[in-house]
C-alpha positions as CSV (number, residue, x, y, z in Angstrom):
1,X,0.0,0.0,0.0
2,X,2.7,2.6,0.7
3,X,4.1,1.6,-2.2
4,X,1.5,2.6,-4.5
5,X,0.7,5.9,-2.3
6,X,4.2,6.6,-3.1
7,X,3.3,6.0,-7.0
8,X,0.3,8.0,-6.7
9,X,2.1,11.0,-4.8
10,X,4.8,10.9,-7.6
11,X,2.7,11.1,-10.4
12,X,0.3,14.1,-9.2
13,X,4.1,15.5,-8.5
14,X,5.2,15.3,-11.7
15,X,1.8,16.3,-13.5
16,X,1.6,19.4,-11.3
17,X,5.2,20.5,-12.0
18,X,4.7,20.1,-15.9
19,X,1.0,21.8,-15.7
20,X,3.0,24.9,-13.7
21,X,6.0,24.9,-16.4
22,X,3.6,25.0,-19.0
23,X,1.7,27.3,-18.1
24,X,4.1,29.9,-17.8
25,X,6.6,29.4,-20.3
26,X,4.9,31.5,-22.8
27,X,5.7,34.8,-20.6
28,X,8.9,33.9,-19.5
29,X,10.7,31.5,-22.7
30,X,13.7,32.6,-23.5
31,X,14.5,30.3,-26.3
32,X,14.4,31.2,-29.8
33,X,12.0,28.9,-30.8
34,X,8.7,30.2,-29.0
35,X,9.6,33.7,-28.4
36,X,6.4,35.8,-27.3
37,X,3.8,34.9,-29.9
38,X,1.4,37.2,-27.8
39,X,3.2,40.4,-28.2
40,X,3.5,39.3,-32.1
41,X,0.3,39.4,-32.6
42,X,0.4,42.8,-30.5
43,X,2.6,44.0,-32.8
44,X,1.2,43.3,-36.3
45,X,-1.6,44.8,-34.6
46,X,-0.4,47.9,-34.2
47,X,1.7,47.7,-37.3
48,X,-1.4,47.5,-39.6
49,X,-3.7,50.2,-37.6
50,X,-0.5,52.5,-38.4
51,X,-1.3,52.2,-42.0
52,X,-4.3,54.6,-41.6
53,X,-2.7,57.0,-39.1
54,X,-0.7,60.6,-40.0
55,X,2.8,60.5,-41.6
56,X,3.8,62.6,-38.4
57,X,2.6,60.2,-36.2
58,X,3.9,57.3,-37.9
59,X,7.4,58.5,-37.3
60,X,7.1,58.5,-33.9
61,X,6.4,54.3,-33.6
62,X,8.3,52.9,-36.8
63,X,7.4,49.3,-37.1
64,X,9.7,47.2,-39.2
65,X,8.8,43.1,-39.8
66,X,11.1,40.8,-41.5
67,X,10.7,37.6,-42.9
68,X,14.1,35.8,-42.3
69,X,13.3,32.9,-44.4
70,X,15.4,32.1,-47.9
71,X,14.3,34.2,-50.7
72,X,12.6,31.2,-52.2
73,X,10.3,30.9,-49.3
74,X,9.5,34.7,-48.9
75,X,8.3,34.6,-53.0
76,X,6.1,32.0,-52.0
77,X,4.0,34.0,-49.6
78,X,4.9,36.5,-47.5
79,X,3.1,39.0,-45.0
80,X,2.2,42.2,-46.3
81,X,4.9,44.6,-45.9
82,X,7.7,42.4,-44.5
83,X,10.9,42.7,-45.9
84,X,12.9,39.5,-46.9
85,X,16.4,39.3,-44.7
86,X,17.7,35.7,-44.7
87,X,18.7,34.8,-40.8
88,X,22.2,34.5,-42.2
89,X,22.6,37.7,-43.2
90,X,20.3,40.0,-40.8
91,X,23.7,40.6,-39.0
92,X,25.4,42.3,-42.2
93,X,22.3,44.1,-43.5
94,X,20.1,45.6,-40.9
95,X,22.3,48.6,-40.7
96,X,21.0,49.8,-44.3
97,X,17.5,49.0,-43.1
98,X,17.6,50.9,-40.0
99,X,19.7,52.6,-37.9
100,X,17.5,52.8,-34.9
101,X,18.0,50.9,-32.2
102,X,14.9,51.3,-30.5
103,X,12.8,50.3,-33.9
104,X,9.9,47.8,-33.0
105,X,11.4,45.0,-35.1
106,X,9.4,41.5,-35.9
107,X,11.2,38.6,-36.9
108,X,9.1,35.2,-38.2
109,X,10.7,32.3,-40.4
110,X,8.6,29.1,-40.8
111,X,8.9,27.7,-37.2
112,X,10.5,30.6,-35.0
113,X,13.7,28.5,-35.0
114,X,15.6,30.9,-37.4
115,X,13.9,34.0,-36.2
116,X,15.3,33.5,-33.0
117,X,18.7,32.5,-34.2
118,X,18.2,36.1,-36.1
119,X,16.9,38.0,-32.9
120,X,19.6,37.0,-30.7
121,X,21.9,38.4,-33.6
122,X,20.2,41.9,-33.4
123,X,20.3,41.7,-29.9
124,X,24.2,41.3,-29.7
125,X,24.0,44.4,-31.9
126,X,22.2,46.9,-29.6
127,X,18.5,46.3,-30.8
128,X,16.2,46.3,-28.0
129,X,12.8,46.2,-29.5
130,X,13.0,42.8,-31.4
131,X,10.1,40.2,-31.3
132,X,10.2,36.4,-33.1
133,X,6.5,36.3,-34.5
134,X,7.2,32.3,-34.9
135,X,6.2,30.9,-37.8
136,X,4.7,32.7,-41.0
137,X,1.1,30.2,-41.0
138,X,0.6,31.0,-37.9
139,X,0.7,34.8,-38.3
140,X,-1.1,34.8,-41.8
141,X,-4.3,33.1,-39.7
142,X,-4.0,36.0,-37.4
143,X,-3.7,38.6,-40.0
């Protein structure tokens, strides 16, 4: 009997632990992979409801998104608006796309995995406001 009390106490353990993790790792992930698909979505948000705003005040909160995927992939569909950067080269040509550091910057890719990879590249560089949107699908349902 104890040892199946044991068992039982182990397994409610474990599935609490994994229910907590879960449910906070979208606020608090810090891997490339699954950056904050919330604020994403924020983001393209705001980026599109800009379109029908003042040039004046459209300078104030520049918005750039990129698609860091191979050109290839970027002809085949794309978000409106996004530039194409390939993850390999973000590092060597953001500086002739913007020299603001403090530009709202959206990264997506198919998965996330090479937006991240390109995020933590712009971060080394000084850019604070950078966001991995994930994966394009994802992002063309929301938009």
């Amino acid at each position: 009997m104890k040892k199946f009390l044991s068992f039982i106490l182990s397994v409610f353990i474990f599935c609490s632990v994994t229910s907590v993790l879960a449910c906070g790792e979208g606020d608090h992930q810090k891997s490339p992979v699954g950056d904050s698909s919330h604020s994403s979505g924020l983001l393209l948000a705001q980026a599109s409801s800009d379109k029908g705003q003042s040039e004046a005040s459209s300078k104030k909160q520049k918005k750039l998104i990129i698609d860091v995927r191979s050109a290839q992939e970027y002809e085949a569909g794309h978000l409106e608006g996004a530039l194409n950067i390939p993850h390999t080269e973000i590092g060597k040509k953001i500086d002739s796309i913007t020299k603001d550091k403090g530009e709202e910057i959206l990264l997506y890719c198919g998965s996330g995995r090479r937006a991240g990879l390109a995020k933590e590249e712009l971060e080394k560089l000084g850019y604070s406001h950078v966001v991995n949107g994930g994966g394009y699908e994802e992002l063309k349902k929301k938009h």
